[in-house]
C-alpha positions in Angstrom: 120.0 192.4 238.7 116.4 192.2 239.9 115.3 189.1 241.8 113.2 187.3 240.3 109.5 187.0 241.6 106.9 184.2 241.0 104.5 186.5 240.3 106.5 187.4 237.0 105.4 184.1 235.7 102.3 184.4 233.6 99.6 181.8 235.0 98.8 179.2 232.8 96.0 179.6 230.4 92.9 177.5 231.7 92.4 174.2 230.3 88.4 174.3 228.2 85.8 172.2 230.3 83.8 169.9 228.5 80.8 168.6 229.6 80.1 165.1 228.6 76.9 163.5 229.1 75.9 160.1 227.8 73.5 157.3 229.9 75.8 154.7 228.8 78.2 154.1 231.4 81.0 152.7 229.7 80.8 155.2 226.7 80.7 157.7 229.1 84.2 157.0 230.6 85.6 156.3 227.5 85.3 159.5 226.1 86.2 161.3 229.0 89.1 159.6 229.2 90.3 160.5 226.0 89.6 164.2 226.5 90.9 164.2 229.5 94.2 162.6 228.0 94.0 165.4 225.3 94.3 168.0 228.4 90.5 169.0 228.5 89.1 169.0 231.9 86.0 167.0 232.0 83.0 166.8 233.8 80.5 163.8 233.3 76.9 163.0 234.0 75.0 160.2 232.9 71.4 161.6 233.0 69.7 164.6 231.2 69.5 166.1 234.9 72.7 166.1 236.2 73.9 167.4 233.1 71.8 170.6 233.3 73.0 170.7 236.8 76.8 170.3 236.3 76.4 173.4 233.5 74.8 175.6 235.6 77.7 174.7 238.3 80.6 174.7 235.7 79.5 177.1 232.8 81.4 174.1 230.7 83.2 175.7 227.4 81.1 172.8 225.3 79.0 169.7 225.7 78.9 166.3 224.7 75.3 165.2 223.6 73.6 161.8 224.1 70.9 162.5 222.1 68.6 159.6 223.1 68.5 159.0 226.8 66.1 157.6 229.5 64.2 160.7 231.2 65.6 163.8 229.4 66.9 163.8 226.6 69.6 164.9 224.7 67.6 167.5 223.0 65.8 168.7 226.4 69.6 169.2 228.3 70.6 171.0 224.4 67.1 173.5 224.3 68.5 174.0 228.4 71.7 174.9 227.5 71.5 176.8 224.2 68.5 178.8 225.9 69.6 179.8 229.6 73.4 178.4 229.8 75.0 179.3 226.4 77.3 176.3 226.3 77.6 175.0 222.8 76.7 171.7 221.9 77.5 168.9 220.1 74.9 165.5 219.3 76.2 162.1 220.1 74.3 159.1 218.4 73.7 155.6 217.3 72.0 156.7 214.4 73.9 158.5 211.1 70.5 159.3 209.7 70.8 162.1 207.5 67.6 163.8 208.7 68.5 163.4 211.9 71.8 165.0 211.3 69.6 167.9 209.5 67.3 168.3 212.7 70.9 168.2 215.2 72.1 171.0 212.6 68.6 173.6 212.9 68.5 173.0 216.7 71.8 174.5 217.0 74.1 171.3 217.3 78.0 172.3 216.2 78.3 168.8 214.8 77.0 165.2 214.9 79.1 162.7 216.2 78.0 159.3 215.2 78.4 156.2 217.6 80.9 154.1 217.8 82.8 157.3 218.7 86.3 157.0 217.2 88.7 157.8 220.3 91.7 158.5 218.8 89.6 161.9 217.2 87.3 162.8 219.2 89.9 165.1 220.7 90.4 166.8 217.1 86.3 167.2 216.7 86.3 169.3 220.1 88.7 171.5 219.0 86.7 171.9 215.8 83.6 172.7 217.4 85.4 175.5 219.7 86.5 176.8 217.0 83.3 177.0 215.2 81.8 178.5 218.0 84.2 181.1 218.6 83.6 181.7 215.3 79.9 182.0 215.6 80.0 184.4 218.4 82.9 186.1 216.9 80.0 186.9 213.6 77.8 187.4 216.2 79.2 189.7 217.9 79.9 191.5 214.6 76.1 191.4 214.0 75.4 193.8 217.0 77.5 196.5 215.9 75.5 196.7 212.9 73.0 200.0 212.9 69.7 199.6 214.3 68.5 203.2 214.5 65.9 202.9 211.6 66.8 206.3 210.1 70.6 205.2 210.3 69.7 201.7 208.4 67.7 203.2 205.7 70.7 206.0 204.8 73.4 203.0 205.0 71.3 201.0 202.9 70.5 204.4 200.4 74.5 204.1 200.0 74.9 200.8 199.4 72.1 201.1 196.4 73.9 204.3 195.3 77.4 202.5 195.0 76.4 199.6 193.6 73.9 200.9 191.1 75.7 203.9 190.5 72.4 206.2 191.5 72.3 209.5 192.4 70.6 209.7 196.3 67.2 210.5 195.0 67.2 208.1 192.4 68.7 205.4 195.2 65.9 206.3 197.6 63.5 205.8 194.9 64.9 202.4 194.0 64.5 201.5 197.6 60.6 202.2 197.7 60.3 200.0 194.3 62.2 197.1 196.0 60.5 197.2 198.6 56.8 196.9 196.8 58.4 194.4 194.7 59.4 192.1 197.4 56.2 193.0 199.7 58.5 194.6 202.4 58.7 197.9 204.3 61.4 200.4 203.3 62.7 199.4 207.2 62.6 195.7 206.7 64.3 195.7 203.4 66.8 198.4 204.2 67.7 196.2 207.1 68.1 193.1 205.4 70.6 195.0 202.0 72.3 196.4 205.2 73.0 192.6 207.2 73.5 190.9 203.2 75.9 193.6 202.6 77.9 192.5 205.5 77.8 189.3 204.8 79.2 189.7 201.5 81.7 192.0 202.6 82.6 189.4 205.0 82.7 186.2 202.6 
């Protein structure tokens, strides 16, 4: 019988990093503690600048968000991150204002986490997030298989117009230069855009 080696074992898989920042101290420990208890491994900064610092260092697998702090804010470490990092992001704040929530939403945030932060979930609203944005990149990722050759694009998108109108090519071709005047586009841009909304559908 074969000994048995250690190098049999399969090494554990490694524990997500999240990055929480926050310039209030005891906020700060209290929700690292809680992820940590939850098995994340946590780094923590309580300024805009170490926290840019710390994701440069620890490519962190998401961030937690202060969105107001004292030098830079939330939103400068987020525009860093989203920008020159990739870490995903995700807004703490005092405020549950719903435009404010909007504005998170459009700058890229995965969610909006308002203060007091409940402890006994916060766990559960990482895991969400990570999953959204391994969905995100998963879509993505999906996004750059798509043609780009213009020629290519404007012959997938002939088809699609020929199988769902039931056109002959000609006649599909056609109703691709009539679109296109219709919706002041170029035969490129609007074959590009039946090609990425067929997709879409295709994936919904």
């Amino acid at each position: 019988m074969p000994g048995f080696r250690s190098d049999d074992v399969p090494a554990p898989a490694p524990r997500p990093v999240v990055l929480v920042c926050d310039d209030d101290r005891i906020v700060l420990a209290t929700l690292a503690g809680a992820l940590g208890d939850a098995g994340y491994e946590v780094i923590e900064a309580d300024n805009g600048d170490d926290a840019i610092l710390l994701a440069r260092q620890h490519r962190p697998s998401i961030a937690l968000l202060d969105m107001r702090m004292d030098g830079k804010s939330g939103l400068d470490v987020a525009a860093y991150l989203r920008d020159y990092v990739g870490t995903p992001f995700v807004f703490l704040s005092a405020l549950g204002d719903e435009s404010l929530i909007a504005r998170a939403r459009e700058f890229g945030a995965l969610d909006y986490l308002v203060k007091p932060v409940d402890v006994d979930t916060i766990a559960g609203a990482v895991a969400e997030a990570l999953r959204r944005s391994a969905s995100r990149d998963a879509a993505a990722a999906r996004r750059d298989t798509l043609p780009t050759d213009a020629a290519l694009v404007r012959a997938v998108a002939v088809g699609i117009l020929m199988e769902r109108l039931s056109l002959a090519r000609a006649a599909a071709e056609a109703r691709l230069a009539v679109l296109a005047r219709e919706v002041a586009r170029t035969e490129a841009q609007l074959a590009d855009e039946l090609v990425r909304g067929f997709d879409l559908l295709d994936r919904s």
